[in-house]
KEVOMI-352381 format. One record per residue (C-alpha): residue number from 1; x negated, y negated, z negated. Coordinates in nm, 4 decimals. Layout:
% KEVOMI-352381
PT,NUM,X,Y,Z
...
//
This chain:
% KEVOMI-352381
PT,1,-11.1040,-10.8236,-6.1803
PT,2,-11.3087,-10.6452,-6.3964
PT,3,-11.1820,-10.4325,-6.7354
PT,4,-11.3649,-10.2567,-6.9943
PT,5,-11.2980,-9.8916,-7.0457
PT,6,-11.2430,-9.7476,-7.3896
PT,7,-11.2597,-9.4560,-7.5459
PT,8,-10.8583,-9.3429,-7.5497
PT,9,-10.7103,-9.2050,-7.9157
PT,10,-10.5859,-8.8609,-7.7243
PT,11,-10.4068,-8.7934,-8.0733
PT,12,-10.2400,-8.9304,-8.3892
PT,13,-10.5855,-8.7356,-8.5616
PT,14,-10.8562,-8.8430,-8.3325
PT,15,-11.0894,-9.0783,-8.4649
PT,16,-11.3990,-9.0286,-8.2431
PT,17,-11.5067,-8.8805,-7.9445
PT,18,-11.8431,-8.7678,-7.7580
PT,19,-11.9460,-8.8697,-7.4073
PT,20,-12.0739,-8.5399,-7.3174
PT,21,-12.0948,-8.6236,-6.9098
PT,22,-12.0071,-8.8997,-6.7109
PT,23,-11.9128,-8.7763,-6.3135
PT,24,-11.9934,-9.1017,-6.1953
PT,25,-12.3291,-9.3325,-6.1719
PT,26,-12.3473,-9.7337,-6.2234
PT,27,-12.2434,-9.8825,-5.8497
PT,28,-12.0216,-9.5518,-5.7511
PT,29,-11.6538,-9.5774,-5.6193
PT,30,-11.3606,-9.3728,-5.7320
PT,31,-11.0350,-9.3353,-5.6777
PT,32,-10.7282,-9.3275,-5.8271
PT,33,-10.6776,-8.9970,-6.1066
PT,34,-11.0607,-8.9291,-6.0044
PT,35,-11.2498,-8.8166,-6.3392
PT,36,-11.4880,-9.0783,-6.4622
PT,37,-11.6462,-8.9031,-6.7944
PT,38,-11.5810,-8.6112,-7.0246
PT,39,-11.4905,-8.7062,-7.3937
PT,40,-11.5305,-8.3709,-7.6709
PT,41,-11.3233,-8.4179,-7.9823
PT,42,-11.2356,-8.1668,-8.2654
PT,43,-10.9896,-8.0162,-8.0625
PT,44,-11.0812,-8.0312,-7.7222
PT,45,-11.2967,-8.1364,-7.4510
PT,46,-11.0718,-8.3209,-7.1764
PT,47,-11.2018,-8.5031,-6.8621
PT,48,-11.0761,-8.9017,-6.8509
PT,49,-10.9345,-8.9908,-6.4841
PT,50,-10.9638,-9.3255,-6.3422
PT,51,-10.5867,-9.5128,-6.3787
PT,52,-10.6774,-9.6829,-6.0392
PT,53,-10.9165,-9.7286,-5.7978
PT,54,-11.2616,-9.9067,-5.8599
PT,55,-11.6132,-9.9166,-5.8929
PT,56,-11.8121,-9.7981,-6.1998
PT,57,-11.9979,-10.1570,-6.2318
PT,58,-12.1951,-10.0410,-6.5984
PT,59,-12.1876,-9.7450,-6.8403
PT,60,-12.2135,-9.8776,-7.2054
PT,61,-12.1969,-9.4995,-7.3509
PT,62,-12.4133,-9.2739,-7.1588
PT,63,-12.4281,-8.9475,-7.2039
PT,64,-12.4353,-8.7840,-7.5862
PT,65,-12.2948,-9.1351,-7.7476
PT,66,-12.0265,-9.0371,-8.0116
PT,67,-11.7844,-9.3846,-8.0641
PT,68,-11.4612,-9.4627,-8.2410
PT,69,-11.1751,-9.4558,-8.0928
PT,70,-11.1100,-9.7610,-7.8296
PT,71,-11.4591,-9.8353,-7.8123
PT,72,-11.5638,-9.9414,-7.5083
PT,73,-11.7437,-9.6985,-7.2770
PT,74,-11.7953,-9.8410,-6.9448
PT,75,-11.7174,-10.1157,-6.6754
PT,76,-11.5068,-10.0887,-6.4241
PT,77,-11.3916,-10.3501,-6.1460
PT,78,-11.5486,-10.4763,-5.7662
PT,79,-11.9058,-10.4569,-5.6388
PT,80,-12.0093,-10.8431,-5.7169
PT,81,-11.7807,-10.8860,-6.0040
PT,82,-11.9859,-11.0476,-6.3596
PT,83,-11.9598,-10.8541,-6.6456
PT,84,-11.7192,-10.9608,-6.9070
PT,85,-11.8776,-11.1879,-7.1526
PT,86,-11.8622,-10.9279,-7.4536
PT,87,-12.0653,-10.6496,-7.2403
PT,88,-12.3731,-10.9037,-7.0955
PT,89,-12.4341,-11.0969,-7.3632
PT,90,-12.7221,-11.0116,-7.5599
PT,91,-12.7678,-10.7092,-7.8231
PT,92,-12.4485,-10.5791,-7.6622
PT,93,-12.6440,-10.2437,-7.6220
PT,94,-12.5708,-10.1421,-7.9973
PT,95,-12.2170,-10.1009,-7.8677
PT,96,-12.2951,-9.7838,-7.8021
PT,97,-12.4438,-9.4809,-8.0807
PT,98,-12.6221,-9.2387,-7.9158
PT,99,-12.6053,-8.8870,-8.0864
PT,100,-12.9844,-8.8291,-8.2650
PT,101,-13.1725,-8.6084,-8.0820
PT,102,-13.3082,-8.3256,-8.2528
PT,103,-13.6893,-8.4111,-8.3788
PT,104,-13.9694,-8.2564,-8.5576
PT,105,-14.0607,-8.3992,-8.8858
PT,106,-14.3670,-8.3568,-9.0911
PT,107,-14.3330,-8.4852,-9.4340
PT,108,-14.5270,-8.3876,-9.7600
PT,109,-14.3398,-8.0186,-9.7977
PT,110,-14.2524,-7.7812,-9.5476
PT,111,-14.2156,-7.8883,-9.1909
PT,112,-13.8166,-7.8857,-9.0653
PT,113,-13.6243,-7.9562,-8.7842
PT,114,-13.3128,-8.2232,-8.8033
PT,115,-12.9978,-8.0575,-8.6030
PT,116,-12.7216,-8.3103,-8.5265
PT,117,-12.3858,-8.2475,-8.6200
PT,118,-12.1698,-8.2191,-8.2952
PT,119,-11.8521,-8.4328,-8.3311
PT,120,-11.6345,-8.0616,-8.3565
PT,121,-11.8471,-8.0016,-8.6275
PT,122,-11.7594,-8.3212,-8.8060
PT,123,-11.4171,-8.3166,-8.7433
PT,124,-11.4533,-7.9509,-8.8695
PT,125,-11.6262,-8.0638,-9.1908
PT,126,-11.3471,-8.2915,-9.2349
PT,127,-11.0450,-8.0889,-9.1682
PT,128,-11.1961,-7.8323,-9.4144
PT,129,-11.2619,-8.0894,-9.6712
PT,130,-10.9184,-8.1874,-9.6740
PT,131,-10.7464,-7.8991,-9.7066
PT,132,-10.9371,-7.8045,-10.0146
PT,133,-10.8947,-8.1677,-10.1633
PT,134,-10.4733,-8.1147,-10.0975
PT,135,-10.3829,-7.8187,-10.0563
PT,136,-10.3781,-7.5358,-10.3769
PT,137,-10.5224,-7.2799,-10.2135
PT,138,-10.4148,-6.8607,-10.3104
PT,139,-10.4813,-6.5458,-10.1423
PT,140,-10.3598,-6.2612,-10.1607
PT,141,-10.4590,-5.8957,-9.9919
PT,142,-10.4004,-5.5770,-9.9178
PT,143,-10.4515,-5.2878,-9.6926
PT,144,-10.2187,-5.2033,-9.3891
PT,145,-10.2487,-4.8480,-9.2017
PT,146,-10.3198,-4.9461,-8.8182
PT,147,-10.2541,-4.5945,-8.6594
PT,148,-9.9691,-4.6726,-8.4634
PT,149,-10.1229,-4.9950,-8.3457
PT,150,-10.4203,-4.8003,-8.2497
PT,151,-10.1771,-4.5055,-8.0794
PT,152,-9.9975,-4.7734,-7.8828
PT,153,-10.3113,-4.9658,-7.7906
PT,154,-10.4240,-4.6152,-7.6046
PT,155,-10.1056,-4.5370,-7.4564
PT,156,-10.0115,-4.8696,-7.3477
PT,157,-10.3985,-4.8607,-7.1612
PT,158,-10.3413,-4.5149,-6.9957
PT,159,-9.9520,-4.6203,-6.8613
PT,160,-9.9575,-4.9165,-6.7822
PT,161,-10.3243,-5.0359,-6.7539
PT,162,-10.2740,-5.2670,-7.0438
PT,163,-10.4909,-5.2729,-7.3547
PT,164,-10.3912,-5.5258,-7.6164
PT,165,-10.6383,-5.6167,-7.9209
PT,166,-10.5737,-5.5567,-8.2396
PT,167,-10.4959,-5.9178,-8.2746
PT,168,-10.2533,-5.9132,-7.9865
PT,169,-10.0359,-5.6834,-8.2000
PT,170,-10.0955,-5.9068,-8.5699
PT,171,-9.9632,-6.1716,-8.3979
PT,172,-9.7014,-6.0369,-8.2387
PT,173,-9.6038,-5.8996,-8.5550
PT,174,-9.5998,-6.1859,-8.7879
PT,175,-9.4333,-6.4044,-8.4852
PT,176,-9.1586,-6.1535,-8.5408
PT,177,-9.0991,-6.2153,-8.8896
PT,178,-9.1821,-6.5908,-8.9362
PT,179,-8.8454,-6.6967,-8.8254
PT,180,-8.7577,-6.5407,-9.1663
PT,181,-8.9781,-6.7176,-9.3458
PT,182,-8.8899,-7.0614,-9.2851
PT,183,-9.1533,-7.2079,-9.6123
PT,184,-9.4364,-7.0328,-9.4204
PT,185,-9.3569,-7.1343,-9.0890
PT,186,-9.3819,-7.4617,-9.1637
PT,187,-9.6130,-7.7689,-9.1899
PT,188,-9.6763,-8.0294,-9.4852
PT,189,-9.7560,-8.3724,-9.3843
PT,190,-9.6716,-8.7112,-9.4987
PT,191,-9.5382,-8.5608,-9.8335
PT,192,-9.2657,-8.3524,-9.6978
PT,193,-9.2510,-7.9959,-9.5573
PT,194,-9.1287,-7.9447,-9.1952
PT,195,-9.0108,-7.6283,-9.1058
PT,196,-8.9983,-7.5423,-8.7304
PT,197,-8.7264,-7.3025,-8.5471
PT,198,-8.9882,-7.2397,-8.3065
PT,199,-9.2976,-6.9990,-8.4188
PT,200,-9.6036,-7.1083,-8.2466
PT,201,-9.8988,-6.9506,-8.3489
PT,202,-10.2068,-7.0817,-8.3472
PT,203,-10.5384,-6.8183,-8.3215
PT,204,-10.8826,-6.9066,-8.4219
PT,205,-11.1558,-6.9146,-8.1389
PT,206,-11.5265,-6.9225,-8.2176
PT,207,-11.7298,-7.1500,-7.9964
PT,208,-12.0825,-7.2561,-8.0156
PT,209,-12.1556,-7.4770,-8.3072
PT,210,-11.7735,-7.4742,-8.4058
PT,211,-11.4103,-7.3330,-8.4448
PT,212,-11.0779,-7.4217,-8.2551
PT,213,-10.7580,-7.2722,-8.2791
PT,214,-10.5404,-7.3014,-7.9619
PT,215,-10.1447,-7.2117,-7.9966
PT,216,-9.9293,-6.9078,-7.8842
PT,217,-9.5878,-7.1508,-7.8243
PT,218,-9.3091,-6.9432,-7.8988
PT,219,-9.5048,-6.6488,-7.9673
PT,220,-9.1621,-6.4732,-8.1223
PT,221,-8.9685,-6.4808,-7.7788
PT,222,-9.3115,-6.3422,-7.5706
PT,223,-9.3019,-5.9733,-7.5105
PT,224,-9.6560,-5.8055,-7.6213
PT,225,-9.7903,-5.8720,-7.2637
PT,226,-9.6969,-6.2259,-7.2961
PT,227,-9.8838,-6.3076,-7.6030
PT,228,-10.1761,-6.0811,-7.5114
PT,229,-10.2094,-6.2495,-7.1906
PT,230,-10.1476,-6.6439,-7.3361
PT,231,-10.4475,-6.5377,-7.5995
PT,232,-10.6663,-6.4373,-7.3275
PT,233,-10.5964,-6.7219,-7.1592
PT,234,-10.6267,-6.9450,-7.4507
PT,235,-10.9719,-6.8210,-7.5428
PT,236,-11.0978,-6.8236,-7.2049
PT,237,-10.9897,-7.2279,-7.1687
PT,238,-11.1559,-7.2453,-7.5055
PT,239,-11.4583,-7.1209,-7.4452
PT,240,-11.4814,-7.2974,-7.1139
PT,241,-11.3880,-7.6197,-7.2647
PT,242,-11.0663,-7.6291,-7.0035
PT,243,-10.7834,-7.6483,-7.3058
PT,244,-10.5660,-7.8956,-7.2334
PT,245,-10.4586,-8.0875,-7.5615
PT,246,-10.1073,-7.9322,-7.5210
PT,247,-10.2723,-7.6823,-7.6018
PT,248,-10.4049,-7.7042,-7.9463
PT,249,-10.1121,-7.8937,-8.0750
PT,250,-9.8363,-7.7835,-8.2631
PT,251,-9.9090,-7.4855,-8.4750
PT,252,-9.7074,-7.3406,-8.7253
PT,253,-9.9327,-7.0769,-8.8475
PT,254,-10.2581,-6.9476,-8.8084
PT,255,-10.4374,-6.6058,-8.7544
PT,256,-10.8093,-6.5467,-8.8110
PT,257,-10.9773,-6.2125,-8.7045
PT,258,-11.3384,-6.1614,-8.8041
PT,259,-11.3157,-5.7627,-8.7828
PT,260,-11.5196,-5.7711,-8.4818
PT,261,-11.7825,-5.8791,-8.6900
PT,262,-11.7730,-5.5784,-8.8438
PT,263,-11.5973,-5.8485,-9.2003
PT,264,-11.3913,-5.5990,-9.3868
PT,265,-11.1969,-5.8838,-9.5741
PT,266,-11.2371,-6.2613,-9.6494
PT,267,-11.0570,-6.5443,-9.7916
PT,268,-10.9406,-6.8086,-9.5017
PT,269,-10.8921,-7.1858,-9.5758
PT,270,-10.5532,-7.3495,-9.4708
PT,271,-10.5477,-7.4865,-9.0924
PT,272,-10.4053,-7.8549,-9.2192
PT,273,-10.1093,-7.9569,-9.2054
PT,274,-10.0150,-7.5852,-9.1888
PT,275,-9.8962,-7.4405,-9.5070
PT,276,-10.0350,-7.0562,-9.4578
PT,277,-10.3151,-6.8815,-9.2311
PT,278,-10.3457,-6.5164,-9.1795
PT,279,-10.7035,-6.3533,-9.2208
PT,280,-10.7580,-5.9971,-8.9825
PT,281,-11.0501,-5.7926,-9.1373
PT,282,-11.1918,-5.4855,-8.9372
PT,283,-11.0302,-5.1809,-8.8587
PT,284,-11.1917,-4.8351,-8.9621
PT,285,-11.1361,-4.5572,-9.0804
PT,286,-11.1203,-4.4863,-9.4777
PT,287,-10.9800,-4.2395,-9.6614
PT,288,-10.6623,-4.2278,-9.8441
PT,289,-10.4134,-4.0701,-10.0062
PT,290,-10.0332,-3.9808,-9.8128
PT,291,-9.7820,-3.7561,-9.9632
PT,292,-10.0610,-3.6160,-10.1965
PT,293,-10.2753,-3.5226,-9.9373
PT,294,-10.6428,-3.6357,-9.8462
PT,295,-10.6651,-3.8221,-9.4806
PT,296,-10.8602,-4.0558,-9.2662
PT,297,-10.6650,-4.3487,-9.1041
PT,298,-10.7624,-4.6470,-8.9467
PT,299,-10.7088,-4.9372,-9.2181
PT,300,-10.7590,-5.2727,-9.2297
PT,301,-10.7416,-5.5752,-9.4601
PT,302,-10.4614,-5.8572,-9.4312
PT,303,-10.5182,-6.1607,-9.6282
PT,304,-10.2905,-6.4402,-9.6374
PT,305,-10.3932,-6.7468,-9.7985
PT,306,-10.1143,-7.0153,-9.9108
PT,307,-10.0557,-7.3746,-10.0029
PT,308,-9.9282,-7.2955,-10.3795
PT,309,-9.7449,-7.6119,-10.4232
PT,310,-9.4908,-7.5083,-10.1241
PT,311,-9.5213,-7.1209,-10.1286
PT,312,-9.4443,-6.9029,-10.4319
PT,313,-9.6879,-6.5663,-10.4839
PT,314,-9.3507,-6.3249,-10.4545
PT,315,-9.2731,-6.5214,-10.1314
PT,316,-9.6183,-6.4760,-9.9628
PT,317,-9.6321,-6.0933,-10.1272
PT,318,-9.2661,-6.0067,-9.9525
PT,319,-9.3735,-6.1941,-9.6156
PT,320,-9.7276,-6.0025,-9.6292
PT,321,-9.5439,-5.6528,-9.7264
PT,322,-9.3110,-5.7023,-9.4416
PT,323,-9.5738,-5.7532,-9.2064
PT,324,-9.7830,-5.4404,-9.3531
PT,325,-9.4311,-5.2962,-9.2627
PT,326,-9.3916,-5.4105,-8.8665
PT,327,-9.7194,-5.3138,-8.8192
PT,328,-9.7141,-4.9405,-8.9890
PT,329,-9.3758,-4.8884,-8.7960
PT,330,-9.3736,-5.0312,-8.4510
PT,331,-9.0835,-4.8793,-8.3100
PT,332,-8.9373,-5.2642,-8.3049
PT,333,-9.2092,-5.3731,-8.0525
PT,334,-9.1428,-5.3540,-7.6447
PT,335,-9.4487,-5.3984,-7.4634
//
């Protein structure tokens, strides 16, 4: 008996999807958890297995088609079988919407190329646009003295052949205190604030054409080495499109580092529902002033940004002093 595949809502959020590859041609068998195609959303790219065996009898949404969720995207069923009425009758190709192609166009000005907006990008685009439209975005800054993180970073690489990041150690750091901060650990959605015993940490990845934040679970009760290694991890699934959507769900608070850039300091926007989001500038050396005398240290920039109608600006100054705090003194950390 034939069925129609559709395009499965992976998530409450997901509205869309791209068809980015199908593993199977029209007339092939597959078995049973066998991938058929690979679907890219917002937050991840995720093969789709076969729920039984079959044959792929017709693909309504090749490859580069962006659809709504529980479209249909192909037909499965028995060599022989018909196609379902809704699928061979005619005009039933506009089902699909292939992505535009990029295209030269010569018009009366200058001559430009149209770039199509991946569906990350979208979903990006949206994301952003509302957490500017809800949330009342603040941020607030200041400078934190990263010597011991840099001492430790050198030590911990010449004992024990481990050499955590910079934003190994920022994360581990405000993991430590978010427990304390129950407003800020938190996420607003459906007009009331949840605020999680569990501090799961979510870290911005850059990918071509897009952002996506994958989460540290727990990051609080990981030693250094375990949330150095689930970054590493996380960044390599990310940039391999191999994050599972586990993965990506569930953050209660964000960190974005653009020091490597060589970005001294910036203003981040809110990672919705999230109520807070933790911007890392670069760390060099400047010159300032300690116990009246004249030095070079390595600095950097922390800015948090807040949701103003949940967090008050002494409560995001005390949480973003007592990180400048864990990080200037790490005696508290065990690697």
């Amino acid at each position: 008996m034939t069925e129609i595949l559709r395009l499965p809502k992976l998530n409450m959020m997901m509205k869309s999807g791209t068809v980015t590859q199908w593993h199977k041609k029209e007339g092939d068998r597959f078995e049973k958890a066998e991938p058929l195609y690979t679907v890219e959303t917002e937050k991840v790219t995720t093969d789709v297995e076969a729920v039984e065996s079959g044959t792929l009898l017709a693909i309504i949404a090749p490859e580069g088609t962006t659809l709504d969720c529980l479209e249909p995207v192909g037909v499965i069923g028995e060599p022989g079988e018909s196609l379902p009425p809704e699928i061979s009758k005619p005009g039933t190709e506009a089902v699909a919407k292939p992505a535009v192609e990029p295209s030269q166009v010569t018009a009366a000005g200058p001559e430009f190329r149209v770039i199509p907006l991946s569906d990350m990008r979208k979903r990006i685009g949206e994301r952003l646009a509302r957490s500017y439209n809800e949330a009342i975005h603040l941020t607030i800054s200041l400078q934190v003295d990263m010597s011991q993180a840099s001492s430790l970073r050198e030590s911990l690489k010449s004992e024990k052949n481990f050499h955590p990041t910079y934003t190994d150690i920022i994360v581990k750091s405000a993991a430590h205190i978010l427990k304390n901060y129950p407003m800020i650990n938190a996420v607003f959605e459906d007009g009331e604030l949840r605020s999680y015993a569990s501090v799961n940490v979510a870290v911005a990845v850059a990918l071509d054409g897009g952002l996506i934040t994958p989460v540290v679970s727990e990051a609080d009760k990981k030693s250094l080495l375990g949330v150095s290694s689930a970054i590493t991890d996380l960044s390599e699934k990310a940039k391999t499109g191999k994050l599972d959507l586990s993965e990506v769900m569930g953050g209660t608070f964000t960190v974005s580092n653009l020091g490597m850039y060589g970005v001294e300091n910036f203003s981040p926007i809110i990672n919705p529902p999230q109520v807070a989001i933790l911007a890392v500038g670069k760390v060099e050396k400047r010159v300032v002033v300690c116990d009246d005398t004249i030095e070079t240290r390595p600095m950097a920039y922390l800015s948090l940004a807040f949701d103003h109608r949940i967090i008050d600006g002494a409560d995001a100054a005390r949480f973003l002093s007592d990180l400048k705090g864990r990080i200037e003194d790490l005696s508290w950390l065990k690697g």
